[in-house]
N, C-alpha and C positions, 0 to 999 in steps of 0.2 A: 290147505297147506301150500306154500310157497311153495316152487319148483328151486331145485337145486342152484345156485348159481355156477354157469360154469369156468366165471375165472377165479372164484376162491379157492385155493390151495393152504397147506399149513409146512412151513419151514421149522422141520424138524433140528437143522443144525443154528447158531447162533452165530450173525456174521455182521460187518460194520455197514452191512444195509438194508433196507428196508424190508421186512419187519422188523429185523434183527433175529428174532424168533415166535415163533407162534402163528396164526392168521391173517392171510392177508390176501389180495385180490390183484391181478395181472389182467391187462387186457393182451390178447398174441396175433398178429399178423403174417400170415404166409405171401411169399414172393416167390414167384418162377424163376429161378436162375438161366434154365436150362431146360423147355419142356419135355414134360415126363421123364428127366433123368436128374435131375439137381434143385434143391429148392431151400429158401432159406426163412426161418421164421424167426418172428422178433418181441421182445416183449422191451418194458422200458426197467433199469435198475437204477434205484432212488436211493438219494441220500439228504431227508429230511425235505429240504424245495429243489432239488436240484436230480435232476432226471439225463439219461443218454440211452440208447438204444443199445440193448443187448441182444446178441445173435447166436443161431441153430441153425445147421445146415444139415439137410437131411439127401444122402444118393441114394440110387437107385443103382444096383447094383446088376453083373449082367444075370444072374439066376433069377430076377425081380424082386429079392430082396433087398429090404433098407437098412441104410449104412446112417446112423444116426452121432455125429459130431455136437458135443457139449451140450447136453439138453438143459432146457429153461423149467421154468417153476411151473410145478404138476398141475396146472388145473384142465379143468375135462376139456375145455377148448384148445390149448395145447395138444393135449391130445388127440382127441378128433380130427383136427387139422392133419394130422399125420395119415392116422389111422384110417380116415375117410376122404378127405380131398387129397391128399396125397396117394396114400390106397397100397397096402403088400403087406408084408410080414417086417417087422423089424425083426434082425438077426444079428446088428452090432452094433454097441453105445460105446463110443468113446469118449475118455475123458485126456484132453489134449493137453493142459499143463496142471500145475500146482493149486494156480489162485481159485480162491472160495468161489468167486460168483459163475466159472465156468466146471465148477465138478458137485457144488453141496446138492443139486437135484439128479444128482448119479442115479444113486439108491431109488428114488421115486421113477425114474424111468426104469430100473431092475425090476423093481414090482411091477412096473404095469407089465411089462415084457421079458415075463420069467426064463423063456430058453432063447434070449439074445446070450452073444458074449459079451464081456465088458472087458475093454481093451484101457491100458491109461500108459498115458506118459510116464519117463522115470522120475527120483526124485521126488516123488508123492512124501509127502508129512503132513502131519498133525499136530497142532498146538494149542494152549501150552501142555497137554499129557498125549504122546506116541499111540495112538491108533492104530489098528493090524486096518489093513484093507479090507479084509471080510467083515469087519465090525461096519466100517464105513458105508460099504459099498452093500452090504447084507451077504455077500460072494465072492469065491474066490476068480480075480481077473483070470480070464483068456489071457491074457499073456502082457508084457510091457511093450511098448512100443521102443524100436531099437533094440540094439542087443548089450551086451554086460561091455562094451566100449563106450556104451554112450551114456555110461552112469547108471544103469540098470542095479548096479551092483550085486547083492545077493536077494533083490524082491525075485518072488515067485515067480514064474513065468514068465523071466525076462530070455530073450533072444528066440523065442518062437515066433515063426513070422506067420504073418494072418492069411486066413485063406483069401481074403481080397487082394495082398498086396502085388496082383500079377494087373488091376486095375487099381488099384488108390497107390502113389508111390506116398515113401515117408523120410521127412530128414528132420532132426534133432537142433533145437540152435540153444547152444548152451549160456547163458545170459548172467554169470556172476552169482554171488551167491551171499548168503547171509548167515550170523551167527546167532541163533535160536536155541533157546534151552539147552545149551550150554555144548550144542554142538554146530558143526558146519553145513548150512542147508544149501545142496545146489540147487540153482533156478533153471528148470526144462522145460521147455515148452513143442511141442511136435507139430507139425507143416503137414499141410497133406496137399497132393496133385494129383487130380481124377484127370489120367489119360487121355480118356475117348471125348471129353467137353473140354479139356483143356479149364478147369476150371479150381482156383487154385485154394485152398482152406485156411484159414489162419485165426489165433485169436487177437494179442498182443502184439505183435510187433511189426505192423504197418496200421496206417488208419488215412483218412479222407475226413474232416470234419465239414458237415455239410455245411452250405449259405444259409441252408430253408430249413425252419424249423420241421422236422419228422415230424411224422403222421402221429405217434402215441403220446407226444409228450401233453402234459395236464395243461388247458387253459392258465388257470387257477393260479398255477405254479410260475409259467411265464410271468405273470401279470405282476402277483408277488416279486421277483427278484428282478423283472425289466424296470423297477423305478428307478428315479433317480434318488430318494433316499429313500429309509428304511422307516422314516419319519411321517411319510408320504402314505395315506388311504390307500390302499389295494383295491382300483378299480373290480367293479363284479361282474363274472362274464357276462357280454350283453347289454352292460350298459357303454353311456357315451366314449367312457376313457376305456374301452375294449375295442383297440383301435390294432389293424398288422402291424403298424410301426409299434405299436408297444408290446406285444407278442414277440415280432423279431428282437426288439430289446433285449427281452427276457430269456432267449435261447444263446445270443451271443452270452449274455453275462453268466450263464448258466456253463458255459463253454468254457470261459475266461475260470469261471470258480473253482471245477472239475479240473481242469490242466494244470493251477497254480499255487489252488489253495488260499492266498492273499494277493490279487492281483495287483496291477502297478496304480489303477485309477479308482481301485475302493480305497477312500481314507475316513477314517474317522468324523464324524458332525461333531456340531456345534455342543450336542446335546450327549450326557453318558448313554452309552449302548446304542447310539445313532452311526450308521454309515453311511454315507454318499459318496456314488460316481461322479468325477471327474472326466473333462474333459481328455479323450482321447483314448478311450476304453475299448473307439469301434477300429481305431487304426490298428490295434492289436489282438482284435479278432482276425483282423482280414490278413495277419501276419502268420495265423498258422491255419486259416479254412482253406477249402477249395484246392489241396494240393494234397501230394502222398507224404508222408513224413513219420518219425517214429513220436508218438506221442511223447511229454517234456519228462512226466515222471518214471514211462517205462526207457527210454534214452539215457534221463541222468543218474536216475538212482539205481539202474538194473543194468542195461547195456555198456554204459560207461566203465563195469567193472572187467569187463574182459571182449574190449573189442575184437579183438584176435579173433575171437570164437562166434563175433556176430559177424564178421568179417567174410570168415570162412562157409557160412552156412549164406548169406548172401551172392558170392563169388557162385556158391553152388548150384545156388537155386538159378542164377541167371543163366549158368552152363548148362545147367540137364533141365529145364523146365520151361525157359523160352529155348531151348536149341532146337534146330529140323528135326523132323520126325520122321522116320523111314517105315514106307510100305511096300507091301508086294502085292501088286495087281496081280491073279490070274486072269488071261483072258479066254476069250470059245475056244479056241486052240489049244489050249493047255500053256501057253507059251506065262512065262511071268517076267512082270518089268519093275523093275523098281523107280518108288514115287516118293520123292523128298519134298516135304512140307514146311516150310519156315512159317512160323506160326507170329504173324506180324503182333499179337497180343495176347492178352490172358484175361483171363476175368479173375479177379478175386476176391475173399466173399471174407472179410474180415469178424470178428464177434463185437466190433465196439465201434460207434461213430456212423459212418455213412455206408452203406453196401446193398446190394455189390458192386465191385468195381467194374466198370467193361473197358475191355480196349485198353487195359496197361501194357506198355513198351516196355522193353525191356532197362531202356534210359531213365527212364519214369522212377522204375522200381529201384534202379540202381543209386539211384539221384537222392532217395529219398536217406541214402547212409553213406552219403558223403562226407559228412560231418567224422567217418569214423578214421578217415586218414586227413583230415584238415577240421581241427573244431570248429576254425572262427569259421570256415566257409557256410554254415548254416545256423548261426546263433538262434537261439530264443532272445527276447527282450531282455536286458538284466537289471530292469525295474520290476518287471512280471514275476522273476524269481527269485529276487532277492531275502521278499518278506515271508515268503510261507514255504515253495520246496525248496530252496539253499542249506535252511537250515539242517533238514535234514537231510541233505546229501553231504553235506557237513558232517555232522555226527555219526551218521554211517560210514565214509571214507578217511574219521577219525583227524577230522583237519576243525573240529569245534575247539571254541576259549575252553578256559576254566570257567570263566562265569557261564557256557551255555551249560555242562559237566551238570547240573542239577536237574538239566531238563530228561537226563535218562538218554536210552539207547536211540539209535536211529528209527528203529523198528515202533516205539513208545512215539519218537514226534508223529512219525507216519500214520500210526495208527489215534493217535491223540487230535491228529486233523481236521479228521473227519465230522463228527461231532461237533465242532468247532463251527466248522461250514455252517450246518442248521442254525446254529443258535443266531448267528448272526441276523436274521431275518422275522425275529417275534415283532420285533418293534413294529407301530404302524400295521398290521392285518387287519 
């Protein structure tokens, strides 16, 4: 008998990515952020050929327990990696915002580690039928993160503050919000800042998109979407036309497809259901890598709705999380001095794109939400967004025609996208 595989797992909830539901296989990478106290692992999240890196960040806490932030897809080598090259008890799983791909493996980390707490952001929903949390998660949360001002409302366990929170701080950034089964859903998502590393947590709303294709992403899958049409054989890995140049291809346009949806230089072939890239696909990769910025769809469709409130938790974060830090030396004497620290950067350890960060200034981070008191100062391309996320930002902010009015909600394009993405790529395999 074959030996277990240990990156198959089974995705018990149903989501717009890979598997959707049921079996499927993860490979997971650990990274030292911070030896023996901070570490972050990675597995890839797929949608049809199109791949990015998704992130877990795991502290060490000072009792030598682990502080587990947004766990990835349960398979035994996720786990282990924790459990054995990492090495202690997990004692808290947090679930940091709303979205599917950073809370549907909650539950599966609850089972494995039955007397953790489970801590979550406010604003938790279920769609389209209302889920009690206990159902979700299999237990009732340890508590909300933040307290009943920060939209907690009347969930359970809201304003109990964690027994970590004298090392992990936490701030709330309230990001707009959407109309869901016939109610108003706010979008939360919670920040964390481990002290003693100076090392900062996030999921959504900063990112780095790297130059260099990441370590997990499929051969296979580069290879497929770096051509130049859809028309074009799909080189086999290892043969001649499995070239870096065609590889890099294939992550930037993989980059371009994720951020846009319909980018500015995929247009239509010659042929029905044929696409080809156009000239000028790489100038607009290199318009949004290599730099800190809020990615195009969490910016227009989510931040855009109440800068104010991303405004105010950015101002915050640059105030109390890059400001000096104050110690008190004792010394042989008994005498005590105090030692102020300006902390020239931060590391931050994002869930999506490149991480983690080292050596962000505090300019860096501020630069990257610019755009929130001057739009034009940081545009995207608006050939890039014209075709695929305008329109649903359109339709969300209720500024669609009459003729788009058949296409359904905002929420319907958004999620109608996705799907979309895939199919474009059968042709030519």
């Amino acid at each position: 008998m074959a030996p277990p595989n240990p990156r198959a797992y089974f995705q018990r909830y149903p989501t717009l990515f890979a598997p959707f539901y049921g079996d499927d296989e993860r490979a997971t990478m650990l990274k030292t952020v911070v030896p023996n106290r901070v570490w972050c692992l990675e597995q890839n999240l797929a949608v049809g050929p199109l791949e990015t890196p998704l992130r877990c960040v795991v502290i060490r806490l000072r009792d030598d327990s682990l502080w587990v932030h947004a766990p990835l897809a349960p398979t035994e080598e996720f786990f282990e990696l924790i459990e054995r090259d990492v090495g202690g008890t997990v004692k808290h799983v947090v679930v940091p915002t709303y979205a599917l791909e950073h809370k549907v493996f909650a539950k599966d980390a609850c089972d494995r580690w039955p007397d953790a707490d489970l801590w979550i952001a406010p604003g938790q929903f279920a769609f389209p039928v209302e889920i009690s949390a206990e159902r979700i998660y299999g237990r009732t949360p340890a508590g909300v993160l933040g307290d009943v001002s920060d939209d907690a409302g009347g969930e359970r366990g809201a304003g109990r503050e964690p027994p970590w929170a004298d090392e992990i701080d936490v701030k709330i950034l309230r990001s707009g919000s959407f109309r869901l089964g016939g109610r108003d859903v706010g979008l939360r998502e919670a920040t964390f800042f481990h002290r003693p590393t100076g090392v900062m947590v996030v999921t959504d709303c900063i990112a780095r998109i790297p130059e260099e294709i990441p370590p997990l992403v499929d051969p296979e899958k580069l290879l497929l979407v770096g051509k130049r049409s859809t028309a074009e054989p799909t080189p086999a890995v290892g043969s001649p036309g499995d070239t870096p140049e065609a590889r890099l291809a294939g992550w930037k346009k993989m980059t371009l497809l994720i951020n846009y949806f319909f980018p500015e230089h995929e247009e239509p072939g010659g042929a029905p259901g044929v696409v080809e890239w156009t000239d000028g696909w790489e100038d607009n990769f290199a318009a949004i890598s290599g730099r800190l910025f809020v990615p195009p769809v969490v910016r227009s469709l989510l931040y855009a709705q109440d800068p104010a409130g991303v405004r105010a938790w950015a101002d915050s974060v640059a105030e109390d999380w890059f400001a000096p830090a104050e110690t008190t030396v004792i010394g042989e004497d008994g005498t005590s001095t105090r030692v102020v620290s300006t902390p020239a950067s931060l590391t931050i350890v994002p869930a999506h794109w490149d991480g983690p960060l080292e050596n962000v200034r505090v300019e860096d981070f501020l630069s990257a939400y610019r755009w929130l008191d001057d739009p034009g100062s940081d545009p995207f391309p608006e050939a890039d967004m014209a075709r695929g996320l305008q329109p649903v930002i359109d339709a969300v902010f209720g500024t669609k025609t009459k003729a788009d009015e058949s296409q359904g909600s905002g929420l319907d394009l958004f999620f109608s996208s996705f799907p979309t993405l895939a199919s474009r790529f059968k042709g030519g395999e």
